[in-house]
N, C-alpha and C positions, 0 to 999 in steps of 0.2 A: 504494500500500500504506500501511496506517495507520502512524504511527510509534510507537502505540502501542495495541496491543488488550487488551480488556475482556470477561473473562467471569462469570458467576456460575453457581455452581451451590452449589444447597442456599444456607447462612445465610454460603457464603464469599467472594467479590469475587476476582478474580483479576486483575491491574495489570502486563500483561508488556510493557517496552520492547523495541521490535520493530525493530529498525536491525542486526542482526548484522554485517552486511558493514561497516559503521563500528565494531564492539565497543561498538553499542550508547549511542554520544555523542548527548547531548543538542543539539539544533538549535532552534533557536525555535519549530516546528511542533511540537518533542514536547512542549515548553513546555505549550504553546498546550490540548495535547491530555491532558496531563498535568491542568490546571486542570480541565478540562472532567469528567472520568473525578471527580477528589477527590471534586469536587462530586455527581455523581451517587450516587457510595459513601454520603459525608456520609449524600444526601437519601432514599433508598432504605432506607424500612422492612423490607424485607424479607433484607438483608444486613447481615449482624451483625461480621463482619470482613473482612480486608480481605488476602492478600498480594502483595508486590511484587516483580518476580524481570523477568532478560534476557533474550533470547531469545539462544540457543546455549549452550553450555558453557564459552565462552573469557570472557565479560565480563556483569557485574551493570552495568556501565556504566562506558566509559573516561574522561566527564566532557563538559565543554563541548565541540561541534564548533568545533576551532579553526581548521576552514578558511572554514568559515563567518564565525566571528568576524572571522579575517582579512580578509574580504572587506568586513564589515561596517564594520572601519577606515578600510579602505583607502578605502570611495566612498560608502558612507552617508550622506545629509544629513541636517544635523541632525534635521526632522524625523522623518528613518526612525531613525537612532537613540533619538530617543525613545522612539518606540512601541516598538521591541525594548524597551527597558529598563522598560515599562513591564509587556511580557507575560512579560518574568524576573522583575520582584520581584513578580508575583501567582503563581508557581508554586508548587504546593503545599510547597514545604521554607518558603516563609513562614507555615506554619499559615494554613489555613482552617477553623479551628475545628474539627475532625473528630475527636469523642470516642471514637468507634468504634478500637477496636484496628487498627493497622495490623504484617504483620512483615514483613519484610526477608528475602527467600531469596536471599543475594549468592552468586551461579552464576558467580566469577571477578573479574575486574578491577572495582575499586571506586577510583574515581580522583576528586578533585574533585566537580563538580557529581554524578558519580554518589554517591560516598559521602554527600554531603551528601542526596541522596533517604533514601540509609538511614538515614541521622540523626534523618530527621524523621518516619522510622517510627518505634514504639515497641520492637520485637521486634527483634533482629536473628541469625538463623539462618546460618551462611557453610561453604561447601563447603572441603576441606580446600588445595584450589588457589591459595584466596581471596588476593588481595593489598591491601590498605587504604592511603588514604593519602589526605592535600591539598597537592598538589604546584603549584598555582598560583606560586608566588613563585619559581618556576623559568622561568616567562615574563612574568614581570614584574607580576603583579595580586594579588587577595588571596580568597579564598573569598566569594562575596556570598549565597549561597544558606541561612546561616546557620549553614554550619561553624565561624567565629570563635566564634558566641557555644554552639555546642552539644556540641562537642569539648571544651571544656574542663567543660561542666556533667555530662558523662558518665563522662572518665577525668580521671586526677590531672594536675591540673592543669601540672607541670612536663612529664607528656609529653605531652600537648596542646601546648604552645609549642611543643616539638621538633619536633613533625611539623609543623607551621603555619609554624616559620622557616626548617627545614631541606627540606620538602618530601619526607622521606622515607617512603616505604611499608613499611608490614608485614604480616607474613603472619597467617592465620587463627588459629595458634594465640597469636602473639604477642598477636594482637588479641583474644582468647578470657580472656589474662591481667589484663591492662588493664582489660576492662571493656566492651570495643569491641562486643563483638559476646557473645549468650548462648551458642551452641552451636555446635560445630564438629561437618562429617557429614562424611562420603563424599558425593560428587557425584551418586551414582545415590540417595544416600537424602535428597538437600535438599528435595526438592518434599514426600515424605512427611514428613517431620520439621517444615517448615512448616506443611503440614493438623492432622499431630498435635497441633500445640501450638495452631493456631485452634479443631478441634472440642472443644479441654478448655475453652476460653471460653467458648465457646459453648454449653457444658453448663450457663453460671453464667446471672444473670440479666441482661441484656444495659442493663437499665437502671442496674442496680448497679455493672455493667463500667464503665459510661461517666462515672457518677459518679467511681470511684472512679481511673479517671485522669483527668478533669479537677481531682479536689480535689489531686491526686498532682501534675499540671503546674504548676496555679495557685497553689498552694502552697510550692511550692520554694524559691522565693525571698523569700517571706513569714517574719516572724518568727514564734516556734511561737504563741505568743498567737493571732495575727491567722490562722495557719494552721488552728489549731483550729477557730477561727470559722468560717471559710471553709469548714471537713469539714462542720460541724454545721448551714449554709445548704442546704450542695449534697444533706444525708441527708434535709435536710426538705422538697426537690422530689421525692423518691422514695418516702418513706416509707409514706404511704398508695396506694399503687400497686396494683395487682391482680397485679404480678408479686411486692411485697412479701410481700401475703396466702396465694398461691402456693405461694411458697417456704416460708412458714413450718409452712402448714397440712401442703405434701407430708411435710417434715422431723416433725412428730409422726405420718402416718399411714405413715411409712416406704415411702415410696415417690420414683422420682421427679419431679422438677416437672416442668410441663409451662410453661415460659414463655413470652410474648408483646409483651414489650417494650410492654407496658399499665400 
């Protein structure tokens, strides 16, 4: 069985980690297969977003399989540890460049390596069950999937430390207050609440989308000068576009666009 399946329908990609009987832990296989799916999203013209969600009701994902890990300790030669560490830090929470919206429908336990998936999504949607958290320094390591550097660039920075030294979890609305996460559902309404909010995207012009979180990513960290700059680069690979002309023409003949990501 895949450890993690892929579907599309219409303009939206569908990313569900398929491991229930583990609540959905990550193993190096779904690593492996996680890359594999990014990239197809990425490259695929014809899928404009993208969500990310568990399979079952009880976990979005409980994090690293640790028994795995364990094993990987205990008798792994160096060379095989290698390669494990090499097919971790290519997993999509390291950005593969993927401008395309991604959101996050956390169906339950978000632990570690899982929440840090949601991190690297853009969107994050959480069922009211939800529990959040990067509990790693409770077994002795530290988040490597880019929770250090993205938990603090999303909520205020003194409660990012807290949960990073303390390892504690919190709930969906806690997480809702913070910053953590955009919307808190009912569990039978996550899956539509996630569609709803990819089809309003998807209504915009998918090239404009992509600009305008990449100038939004690559910018952040930029001083505003340099950030300007960077908006006024990235407007002017789009600007004569045939989805520019589109949009503009639909907006005086009151009607609406019909875009193409052209």
């Amino acid at each position: 069985m895949a450890c993690v399946t892929y579907e599309k329908k219409g303009r939206i990609a569908y990313i569900t980690l398929n491991r229930p009987e583990a609540m959905n832990a990550i193993d190096v296989d779904t690593w492996r297969e996680l890359a594999s799916v990014w990239e197809d999203f990425r490259d695929d013209s014809e899928v404009w977003t993208a969500i990310v969600t568990g399979a079952g009701d009880k976990a979005f994902s409980a994090g690293a399989d640790l028994k795995e890990l364990d094993t990987i300790l205990a008798g792994a030669e160096e060379k095989e540890r290698s390669l494990i560490m090499r097919i971790i830090t290519y997993a999509p929470t390291r950005n593969l460049g993927v401008w395309k919206p991604i959101i996050a429908a956390i169906n339950g336990l978000a632990m570690g390596g899982g929440l840090e998936l949601a991190l690297a999504c853009d969107l994050r949607i959480a069922a009211e069950h939800t529990m959040l958290g990067l509990p790693e320094v409770r077994v002795g390591v530290i988040p490597t999937m880019g929770g250090t550097q993205r938990l603090p660039r999303l909520i205020p920075f003194s409660i990012a430390l807290r949960m990073l030294l303390t390892g504690e979890l919190v709930t969906a609305k806690e997480a809702q207050r913070i910053g953590l996460v955009d919307e808190v559902v009912p569990q039978a309404e996550l899956m539509s609440a996630a569609e709803s909010l990819a089809n309003k995207i998807n209504k915009n012009g998918p090239l404009a989308v992509r600009a305008a979180k990449e100038a939004a990513y690559r910018g952040i960290c930029l001083p505003l000068e340099e950030g300007v700059h960077l908006e006024s680069l990235i407007m002017s690979r789009i600007f004569f576009s045939r989805d520019t002309q589109e949009g503009i023409r639909a907006f005086l003949e009151r009607r609406a666009p019909v875009f193409k990501a052209e």
